[in-house]
C-alpha positions in Angstrom: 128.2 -72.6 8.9 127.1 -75.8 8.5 128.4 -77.2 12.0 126.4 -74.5 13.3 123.0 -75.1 11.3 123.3 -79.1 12.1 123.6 -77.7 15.9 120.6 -76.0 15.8 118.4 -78.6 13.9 119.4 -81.2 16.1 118.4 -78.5 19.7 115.2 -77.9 17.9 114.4 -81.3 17.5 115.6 -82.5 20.9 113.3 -79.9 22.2 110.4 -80.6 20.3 110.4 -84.1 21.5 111.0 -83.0 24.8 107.6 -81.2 24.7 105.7 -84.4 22.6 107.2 -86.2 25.7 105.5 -84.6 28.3 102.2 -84.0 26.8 101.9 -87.9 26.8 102.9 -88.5 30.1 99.7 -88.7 32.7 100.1 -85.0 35.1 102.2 -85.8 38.1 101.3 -82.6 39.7 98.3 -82.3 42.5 95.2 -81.2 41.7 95.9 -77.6 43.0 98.0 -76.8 40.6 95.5 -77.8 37.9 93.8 -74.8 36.6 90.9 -73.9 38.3 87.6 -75.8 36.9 84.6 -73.6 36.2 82.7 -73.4 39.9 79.8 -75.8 40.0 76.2 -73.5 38.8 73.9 -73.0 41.9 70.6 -74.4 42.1 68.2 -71.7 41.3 65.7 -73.6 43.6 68.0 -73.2 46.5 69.0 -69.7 46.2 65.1 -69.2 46.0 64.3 -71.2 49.2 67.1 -69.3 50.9 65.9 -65.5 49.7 62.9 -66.1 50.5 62.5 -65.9 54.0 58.9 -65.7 54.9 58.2 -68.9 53.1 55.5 -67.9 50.8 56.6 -68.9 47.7 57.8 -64.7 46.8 61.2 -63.1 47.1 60.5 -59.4 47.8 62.5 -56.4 46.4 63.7 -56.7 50.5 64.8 -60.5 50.6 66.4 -60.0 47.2 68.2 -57.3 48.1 69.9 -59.1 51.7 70.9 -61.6 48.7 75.0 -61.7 48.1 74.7 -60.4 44.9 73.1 -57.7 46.0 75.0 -56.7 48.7 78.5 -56.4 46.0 76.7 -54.3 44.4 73.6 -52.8 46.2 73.6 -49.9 43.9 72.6 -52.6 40.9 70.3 -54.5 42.9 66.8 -52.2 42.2 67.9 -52.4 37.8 68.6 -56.2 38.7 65.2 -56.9 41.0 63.0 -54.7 38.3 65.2 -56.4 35.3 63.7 -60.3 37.0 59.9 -59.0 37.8 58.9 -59.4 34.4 55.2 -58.7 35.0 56.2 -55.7 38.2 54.3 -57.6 40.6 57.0 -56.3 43.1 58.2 -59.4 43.6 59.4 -62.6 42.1 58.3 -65.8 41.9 60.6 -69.4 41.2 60.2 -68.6 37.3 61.3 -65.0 37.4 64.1 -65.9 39.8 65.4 -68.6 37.8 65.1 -66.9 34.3 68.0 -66.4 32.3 68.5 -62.8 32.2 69.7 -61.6 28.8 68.7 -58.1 28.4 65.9 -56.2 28.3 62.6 -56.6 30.6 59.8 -58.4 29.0 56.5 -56.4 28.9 
């Protein structure tokens, strides 16, 4: 029994050393087979410029709605538009674009 207990100490401690080994060594692997980072955040500037497509400073419930977000989930895109215009002009400026959105619409 004790043969078989000193067998078993020593495997667990082979193995945890194994694993304290290879944490200290620098990754060999490529970088695809890191896990993927978080994907860079978007300008909201840009996104703006490129919604806007008549250039005057407004995205319209229309230009929003041609946006990608939209069309995933064009059903969502009115609650999401309305949810941004915070003082229902019918359209949004840089501000209302860019503003977090964390609930319910500011009167």
């Amino acid at each position: 029994m004790k043969t078989l207990s000193s067998i078993l100490a020593v495997l667990a401690l082979s193995t945890t050393l194994s694993f304290a080994a290879d944490e200290t060594k620098p990754a060999d692997k490529p970088a695809a087979a890191e896990p993927a980072a978080e994907k860079p955040k978007r300008d909201p500037a840009e996104a703006f410029k490129k919604l806007d497509a008549d250039n005057d400073g407004f995205v319209s419930a229309d230009e929003f709605k041609k946006s990608p977000q939209a069309q995933r989930a064009p059903e969502k895109a009115d609650e999401n538009f309305k949810k941004r215009d915070t003082n229902s002009d019918g359209k949004l400026d840089l501000a209302e674009f860019s503003a977090k959105r964390g609930g319910k619409k500011a009167k």
